[in-house]
PDB file of N, CA, C and O in Angstrom:
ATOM      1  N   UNK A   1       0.844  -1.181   0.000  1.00  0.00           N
ATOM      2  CA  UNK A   1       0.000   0.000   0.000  1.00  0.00           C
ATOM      3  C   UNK A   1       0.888   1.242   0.000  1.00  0.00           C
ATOM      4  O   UNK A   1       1.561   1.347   1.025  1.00  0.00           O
ATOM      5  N   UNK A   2       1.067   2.315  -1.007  1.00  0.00           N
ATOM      6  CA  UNK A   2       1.314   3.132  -0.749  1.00  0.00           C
ATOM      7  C   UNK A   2       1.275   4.114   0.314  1.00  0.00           C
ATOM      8  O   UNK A   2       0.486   3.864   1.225  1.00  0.00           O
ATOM      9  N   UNK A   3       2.063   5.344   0.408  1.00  0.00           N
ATOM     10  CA  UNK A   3       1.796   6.251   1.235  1.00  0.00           C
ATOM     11  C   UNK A   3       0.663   7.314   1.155  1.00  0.00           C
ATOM     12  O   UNK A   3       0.435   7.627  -0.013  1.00  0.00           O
ATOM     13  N   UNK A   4      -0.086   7.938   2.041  1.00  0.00           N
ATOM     14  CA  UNK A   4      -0.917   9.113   1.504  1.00  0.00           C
ATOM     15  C   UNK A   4      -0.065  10.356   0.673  1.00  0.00           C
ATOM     16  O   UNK A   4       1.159  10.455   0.756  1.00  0.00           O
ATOM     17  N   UNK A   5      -0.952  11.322  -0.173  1.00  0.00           N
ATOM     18  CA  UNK A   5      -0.508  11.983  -0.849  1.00  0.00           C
ATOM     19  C   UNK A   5      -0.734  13.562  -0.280  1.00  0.00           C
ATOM     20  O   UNK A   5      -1.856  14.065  -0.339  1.00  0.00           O
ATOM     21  N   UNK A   6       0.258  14.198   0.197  1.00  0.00           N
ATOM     22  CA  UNK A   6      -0.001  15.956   0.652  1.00  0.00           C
ATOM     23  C   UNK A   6      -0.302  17.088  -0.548  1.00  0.00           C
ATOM     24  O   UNK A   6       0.391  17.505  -1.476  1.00  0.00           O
ATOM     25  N   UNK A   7      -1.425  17.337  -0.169  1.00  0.00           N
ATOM     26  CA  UNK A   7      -1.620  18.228  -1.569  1.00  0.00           C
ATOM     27  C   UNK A   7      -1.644  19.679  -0.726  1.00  0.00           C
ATOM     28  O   UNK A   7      -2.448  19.799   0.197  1.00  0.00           O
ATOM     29  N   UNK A   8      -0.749  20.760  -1.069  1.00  0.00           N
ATOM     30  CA  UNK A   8      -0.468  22.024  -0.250  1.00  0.00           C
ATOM     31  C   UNK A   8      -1.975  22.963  -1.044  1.00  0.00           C
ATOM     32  O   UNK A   8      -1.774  23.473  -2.147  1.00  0.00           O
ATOM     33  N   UNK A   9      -3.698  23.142  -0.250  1.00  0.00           N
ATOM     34  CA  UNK A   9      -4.225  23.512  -0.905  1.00  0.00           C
ATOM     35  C   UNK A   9      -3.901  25.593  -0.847  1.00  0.00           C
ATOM     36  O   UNK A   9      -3.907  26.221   0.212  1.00  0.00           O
ATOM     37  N   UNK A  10      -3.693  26.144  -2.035  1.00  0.00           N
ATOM     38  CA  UNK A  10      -3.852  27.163  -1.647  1.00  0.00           C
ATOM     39  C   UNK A  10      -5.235  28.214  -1.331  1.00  0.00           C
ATOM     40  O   UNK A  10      -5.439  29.263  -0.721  1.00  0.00           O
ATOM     41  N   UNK A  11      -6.059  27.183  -2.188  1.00  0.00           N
ATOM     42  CA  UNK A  11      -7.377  28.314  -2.108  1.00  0.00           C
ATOM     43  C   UNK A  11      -7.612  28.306  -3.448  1.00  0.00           C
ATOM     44  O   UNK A  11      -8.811  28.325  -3.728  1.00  0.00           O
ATOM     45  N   UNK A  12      -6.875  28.284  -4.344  1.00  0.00           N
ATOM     46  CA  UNK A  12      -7.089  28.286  -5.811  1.00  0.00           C
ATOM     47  C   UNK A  12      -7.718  26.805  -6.514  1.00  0.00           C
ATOM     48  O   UNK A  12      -7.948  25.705  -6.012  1.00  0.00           O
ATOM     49  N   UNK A  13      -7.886  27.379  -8.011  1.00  0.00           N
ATOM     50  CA  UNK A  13      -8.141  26.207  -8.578  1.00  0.00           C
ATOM     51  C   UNK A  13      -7.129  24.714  -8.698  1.00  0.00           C
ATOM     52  O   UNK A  13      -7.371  23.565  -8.326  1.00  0.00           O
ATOM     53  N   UNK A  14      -5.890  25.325  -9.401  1.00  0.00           N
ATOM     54  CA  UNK A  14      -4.950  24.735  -9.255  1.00  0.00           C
ATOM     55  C   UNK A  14      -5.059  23.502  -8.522  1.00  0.00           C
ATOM     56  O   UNK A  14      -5.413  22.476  -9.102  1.00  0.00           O
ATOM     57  N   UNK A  15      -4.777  23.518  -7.257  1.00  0.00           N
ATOM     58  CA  UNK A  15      -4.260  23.127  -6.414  1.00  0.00           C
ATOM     59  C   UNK A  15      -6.281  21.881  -5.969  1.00  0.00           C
ATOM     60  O   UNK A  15      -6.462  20.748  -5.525  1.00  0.00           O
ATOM     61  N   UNK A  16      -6.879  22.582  -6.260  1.00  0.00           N
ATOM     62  CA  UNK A  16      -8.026  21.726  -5.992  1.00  0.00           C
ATOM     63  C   UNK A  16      -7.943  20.341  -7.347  1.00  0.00           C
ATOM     64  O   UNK A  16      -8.008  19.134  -7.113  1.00  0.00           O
ATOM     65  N   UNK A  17      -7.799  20.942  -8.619  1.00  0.00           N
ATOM     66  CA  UNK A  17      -7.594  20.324  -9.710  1.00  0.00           C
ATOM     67  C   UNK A  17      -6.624  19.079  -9.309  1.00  0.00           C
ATOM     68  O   UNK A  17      -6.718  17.996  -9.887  1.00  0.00           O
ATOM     69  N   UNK A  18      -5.998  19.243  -8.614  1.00  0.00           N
ATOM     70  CA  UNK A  18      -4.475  18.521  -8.604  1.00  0.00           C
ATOM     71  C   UNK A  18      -5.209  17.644  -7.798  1.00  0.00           C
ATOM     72  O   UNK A  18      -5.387  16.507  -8.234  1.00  0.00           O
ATOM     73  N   UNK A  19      -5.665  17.946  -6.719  1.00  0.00           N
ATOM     74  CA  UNK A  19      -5.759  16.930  -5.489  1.00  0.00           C
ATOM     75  C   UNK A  19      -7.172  16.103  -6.448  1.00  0.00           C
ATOM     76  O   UNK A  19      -6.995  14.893  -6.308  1.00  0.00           O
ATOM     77  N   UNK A  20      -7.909  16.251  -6.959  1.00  0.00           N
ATOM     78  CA  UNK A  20      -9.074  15.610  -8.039  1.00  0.00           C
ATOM     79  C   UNK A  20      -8.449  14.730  -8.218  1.00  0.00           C
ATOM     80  O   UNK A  20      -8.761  13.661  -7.693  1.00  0.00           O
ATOM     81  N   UNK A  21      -7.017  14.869  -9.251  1.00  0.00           N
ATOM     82  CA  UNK A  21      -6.574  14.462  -9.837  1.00  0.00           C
ATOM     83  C   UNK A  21      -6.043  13.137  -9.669  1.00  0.00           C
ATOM     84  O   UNK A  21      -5.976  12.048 -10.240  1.00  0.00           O
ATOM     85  N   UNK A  22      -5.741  13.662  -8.750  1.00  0.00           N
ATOM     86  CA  UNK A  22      -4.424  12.303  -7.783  1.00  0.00           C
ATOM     87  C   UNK A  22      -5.628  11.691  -7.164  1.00  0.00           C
ATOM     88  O   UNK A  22      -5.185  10.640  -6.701  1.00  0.00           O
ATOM     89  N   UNK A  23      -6.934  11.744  -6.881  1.00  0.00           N
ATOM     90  CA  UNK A  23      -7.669  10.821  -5.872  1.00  0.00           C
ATOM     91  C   UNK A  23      -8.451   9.951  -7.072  1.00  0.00           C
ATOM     92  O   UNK A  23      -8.623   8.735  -6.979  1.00  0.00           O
ATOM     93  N   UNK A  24      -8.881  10.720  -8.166  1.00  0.00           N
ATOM     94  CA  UNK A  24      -9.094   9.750  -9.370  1.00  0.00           C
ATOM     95  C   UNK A  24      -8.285   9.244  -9.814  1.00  0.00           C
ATOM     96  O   UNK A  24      -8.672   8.424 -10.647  1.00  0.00           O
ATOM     97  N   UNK A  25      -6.833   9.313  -9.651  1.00  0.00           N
ATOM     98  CA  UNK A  25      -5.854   8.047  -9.851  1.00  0.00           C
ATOM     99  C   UNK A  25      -5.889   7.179  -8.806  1.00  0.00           C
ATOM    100  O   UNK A  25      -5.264   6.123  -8.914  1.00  0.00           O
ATOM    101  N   UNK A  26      -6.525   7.429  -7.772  1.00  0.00           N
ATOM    102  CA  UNK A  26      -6.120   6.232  -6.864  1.00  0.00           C
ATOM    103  C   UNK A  26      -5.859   6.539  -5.834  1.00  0.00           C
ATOM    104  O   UNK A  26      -6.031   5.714  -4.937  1.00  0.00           O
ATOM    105  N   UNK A  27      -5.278   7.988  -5.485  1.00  0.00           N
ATOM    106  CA  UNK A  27      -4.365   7.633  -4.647  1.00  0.00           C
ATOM    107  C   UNK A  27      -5.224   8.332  -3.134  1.00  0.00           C
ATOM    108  O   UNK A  27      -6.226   8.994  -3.404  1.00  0.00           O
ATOM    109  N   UNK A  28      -4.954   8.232  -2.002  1.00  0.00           N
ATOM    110  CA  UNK A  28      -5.230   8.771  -0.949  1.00  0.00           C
ATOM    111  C   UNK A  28      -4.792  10.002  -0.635  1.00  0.00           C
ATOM    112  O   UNK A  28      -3.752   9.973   0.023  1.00  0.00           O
ATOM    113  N   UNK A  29      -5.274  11.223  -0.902  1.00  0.00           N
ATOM    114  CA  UNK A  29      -4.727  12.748  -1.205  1.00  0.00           C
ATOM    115  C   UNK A  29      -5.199  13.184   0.322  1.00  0.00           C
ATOM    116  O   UNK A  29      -6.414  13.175   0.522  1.00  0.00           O
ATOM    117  N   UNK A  30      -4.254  13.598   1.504  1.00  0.00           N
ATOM    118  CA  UNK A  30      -4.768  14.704   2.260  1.00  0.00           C
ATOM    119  C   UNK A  30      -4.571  16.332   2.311  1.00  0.00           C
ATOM    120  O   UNK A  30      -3.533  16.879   2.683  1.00  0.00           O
ATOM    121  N   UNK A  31      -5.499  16.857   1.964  1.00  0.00           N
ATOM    122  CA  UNK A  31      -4.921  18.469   2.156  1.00  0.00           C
ATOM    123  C   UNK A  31      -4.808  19.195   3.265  1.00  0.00           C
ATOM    124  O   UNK A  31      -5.384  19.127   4.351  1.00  0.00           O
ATOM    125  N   UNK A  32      -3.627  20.206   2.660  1.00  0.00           N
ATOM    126  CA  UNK A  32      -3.318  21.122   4.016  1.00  0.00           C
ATOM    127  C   UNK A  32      -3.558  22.048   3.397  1.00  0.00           C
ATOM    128  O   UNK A  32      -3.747  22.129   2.183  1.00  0.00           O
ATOM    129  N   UNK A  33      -3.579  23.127   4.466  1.00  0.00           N
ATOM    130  CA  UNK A  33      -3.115  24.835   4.470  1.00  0.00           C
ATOM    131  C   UNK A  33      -2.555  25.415   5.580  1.00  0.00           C
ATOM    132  O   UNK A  33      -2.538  24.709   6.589  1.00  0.00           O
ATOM    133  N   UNK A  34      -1.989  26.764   5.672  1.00  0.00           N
ATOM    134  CA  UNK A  34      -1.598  27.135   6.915  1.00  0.00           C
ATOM    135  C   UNK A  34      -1.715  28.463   7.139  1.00  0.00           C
ATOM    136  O   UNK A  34      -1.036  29.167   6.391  1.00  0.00           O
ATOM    137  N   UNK A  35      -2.194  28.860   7.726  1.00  0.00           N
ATOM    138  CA  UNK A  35      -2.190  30.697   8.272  1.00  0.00           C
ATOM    139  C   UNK A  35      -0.973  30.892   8.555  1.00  0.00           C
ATOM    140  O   UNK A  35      -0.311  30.336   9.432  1.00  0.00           O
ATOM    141  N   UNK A  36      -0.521  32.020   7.504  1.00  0.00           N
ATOM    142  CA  UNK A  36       0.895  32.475   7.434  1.00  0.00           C
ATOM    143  C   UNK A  36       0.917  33.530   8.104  1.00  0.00           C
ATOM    144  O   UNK A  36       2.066  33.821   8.436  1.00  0.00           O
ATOM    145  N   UNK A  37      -0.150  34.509   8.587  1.00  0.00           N
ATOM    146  CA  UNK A  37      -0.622  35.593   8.999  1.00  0.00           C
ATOM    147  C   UNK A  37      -0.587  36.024  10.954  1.00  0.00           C
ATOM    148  O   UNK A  37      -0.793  35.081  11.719  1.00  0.00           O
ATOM    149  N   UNK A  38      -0.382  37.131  11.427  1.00  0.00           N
ATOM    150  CA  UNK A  38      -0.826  36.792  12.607  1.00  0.00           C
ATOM    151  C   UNK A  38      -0.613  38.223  13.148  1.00  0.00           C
ATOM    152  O   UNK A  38      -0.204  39.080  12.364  1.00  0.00           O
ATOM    153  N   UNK A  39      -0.876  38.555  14.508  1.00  0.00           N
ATOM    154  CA  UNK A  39      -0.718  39.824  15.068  1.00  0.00           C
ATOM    155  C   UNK A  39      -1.712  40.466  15.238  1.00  0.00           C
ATOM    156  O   UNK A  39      -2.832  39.959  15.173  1.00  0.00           O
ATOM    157  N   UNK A  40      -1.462  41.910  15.530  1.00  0.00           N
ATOM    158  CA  UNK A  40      -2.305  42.655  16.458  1.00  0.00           C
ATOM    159  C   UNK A  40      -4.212  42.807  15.062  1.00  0.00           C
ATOM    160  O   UNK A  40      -5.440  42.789  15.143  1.00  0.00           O
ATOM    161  N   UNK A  41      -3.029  42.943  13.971  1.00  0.00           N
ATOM    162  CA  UNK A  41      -3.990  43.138  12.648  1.00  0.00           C
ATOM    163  C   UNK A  41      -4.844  41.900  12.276  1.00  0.00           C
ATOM    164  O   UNK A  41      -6.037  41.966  11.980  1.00  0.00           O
ATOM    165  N   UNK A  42      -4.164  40.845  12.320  1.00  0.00           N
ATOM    166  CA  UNK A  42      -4.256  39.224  11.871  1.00  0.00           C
ATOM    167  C   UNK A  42      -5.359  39.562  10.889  1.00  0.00           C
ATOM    168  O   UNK A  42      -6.527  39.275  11.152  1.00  0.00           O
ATOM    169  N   UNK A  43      -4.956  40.266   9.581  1.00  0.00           N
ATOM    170  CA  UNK A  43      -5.766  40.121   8.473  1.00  0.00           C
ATOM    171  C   UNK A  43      -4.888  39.668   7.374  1.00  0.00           C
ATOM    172  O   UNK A  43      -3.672  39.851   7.338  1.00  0.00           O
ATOM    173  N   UNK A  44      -5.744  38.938   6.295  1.00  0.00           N
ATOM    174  CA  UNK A  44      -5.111  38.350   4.935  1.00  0.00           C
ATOM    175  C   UNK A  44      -6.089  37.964   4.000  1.00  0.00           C
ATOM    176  O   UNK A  44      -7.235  38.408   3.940  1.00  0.00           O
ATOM    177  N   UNK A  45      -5.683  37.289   3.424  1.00  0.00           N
ATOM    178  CA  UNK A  45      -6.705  37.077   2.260  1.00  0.00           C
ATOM    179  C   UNK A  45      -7.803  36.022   2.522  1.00  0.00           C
ATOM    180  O   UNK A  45      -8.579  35.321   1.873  1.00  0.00           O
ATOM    181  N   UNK A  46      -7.534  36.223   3.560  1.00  0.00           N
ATOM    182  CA  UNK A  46      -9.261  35.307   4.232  1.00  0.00           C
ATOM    183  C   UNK A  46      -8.918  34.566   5.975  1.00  0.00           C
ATOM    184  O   UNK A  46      -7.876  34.079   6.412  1.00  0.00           O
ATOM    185  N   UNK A  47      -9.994  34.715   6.499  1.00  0.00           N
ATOM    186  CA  UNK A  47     -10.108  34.512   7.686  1.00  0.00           C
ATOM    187  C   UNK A  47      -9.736  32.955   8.031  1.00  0.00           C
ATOM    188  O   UNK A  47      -9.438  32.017   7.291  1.00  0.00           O
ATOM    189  N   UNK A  48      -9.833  33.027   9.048  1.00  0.00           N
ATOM    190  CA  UNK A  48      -9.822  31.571   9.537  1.00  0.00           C
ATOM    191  C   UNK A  48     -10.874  30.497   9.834  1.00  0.00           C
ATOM    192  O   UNK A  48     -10.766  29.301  10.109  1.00  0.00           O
ATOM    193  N   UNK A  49     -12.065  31.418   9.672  1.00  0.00           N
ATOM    194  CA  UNK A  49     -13.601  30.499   9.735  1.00  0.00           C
ATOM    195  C   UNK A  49     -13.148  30.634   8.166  1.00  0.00           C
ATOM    196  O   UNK A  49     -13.695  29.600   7.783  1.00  0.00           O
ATOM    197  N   UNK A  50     -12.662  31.060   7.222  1.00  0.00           N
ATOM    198  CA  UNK A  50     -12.850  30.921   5.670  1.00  0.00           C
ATOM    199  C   UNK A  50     -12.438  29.125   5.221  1.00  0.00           C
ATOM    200  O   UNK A  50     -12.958  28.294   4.476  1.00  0.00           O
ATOM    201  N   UNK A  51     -11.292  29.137   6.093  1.00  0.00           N
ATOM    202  CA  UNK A  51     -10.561  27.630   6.065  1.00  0.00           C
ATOM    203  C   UNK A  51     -11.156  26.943   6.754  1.00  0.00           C
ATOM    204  O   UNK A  51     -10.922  25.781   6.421  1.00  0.00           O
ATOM    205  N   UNK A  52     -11.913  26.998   7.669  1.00  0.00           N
ATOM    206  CA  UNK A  52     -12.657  25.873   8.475  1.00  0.00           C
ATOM    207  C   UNK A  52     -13.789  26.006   7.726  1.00  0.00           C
ATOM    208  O   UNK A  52     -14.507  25.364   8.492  1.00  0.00           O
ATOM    209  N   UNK A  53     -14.720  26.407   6.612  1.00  0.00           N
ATOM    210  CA  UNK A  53     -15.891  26.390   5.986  1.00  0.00           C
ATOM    211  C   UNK A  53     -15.173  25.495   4.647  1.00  0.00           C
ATOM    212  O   UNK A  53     -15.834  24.585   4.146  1.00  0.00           O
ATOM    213  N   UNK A  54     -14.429  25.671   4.361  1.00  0.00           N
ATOM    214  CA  UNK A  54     -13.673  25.101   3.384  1.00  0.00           C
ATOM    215  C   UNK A  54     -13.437  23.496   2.717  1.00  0.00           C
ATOM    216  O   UNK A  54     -13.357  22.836   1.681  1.00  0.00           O
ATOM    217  N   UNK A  55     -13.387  23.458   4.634  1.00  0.00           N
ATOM    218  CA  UNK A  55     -13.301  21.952   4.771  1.00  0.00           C
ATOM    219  C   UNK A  55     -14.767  21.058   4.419  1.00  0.00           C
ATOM    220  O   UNK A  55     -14.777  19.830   4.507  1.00  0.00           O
TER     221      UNK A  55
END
């Protein structure tokens, strides 16, 4: 049995396409992301309920 597959999601299409991709080949794809963001401001290109709705 192979290993699972890390697909780094960014939010984009890309990266959703890819992980499709690899799970209709077969394979066991888990995605990540990570809040690169933080501080007094802690704003970016989307919140953190944005990534937990995501899921």
């Amino acid at each position: 049995m192979s290993s699972p597959v890390m697909v780094a999601m960014s939010g984009g299409v890309d990266s959703s396409v890819a992980a499709a991709l690899l799970m209709d080949a077969g394979h066991e794809v888990v995605g990540v992301t990570m809040k690169l963001w933080g501080g007094p401001s802690d704003t970016g290109c989307c919140a953190v309920s944005d990534v937990d709705d995501a899921r």
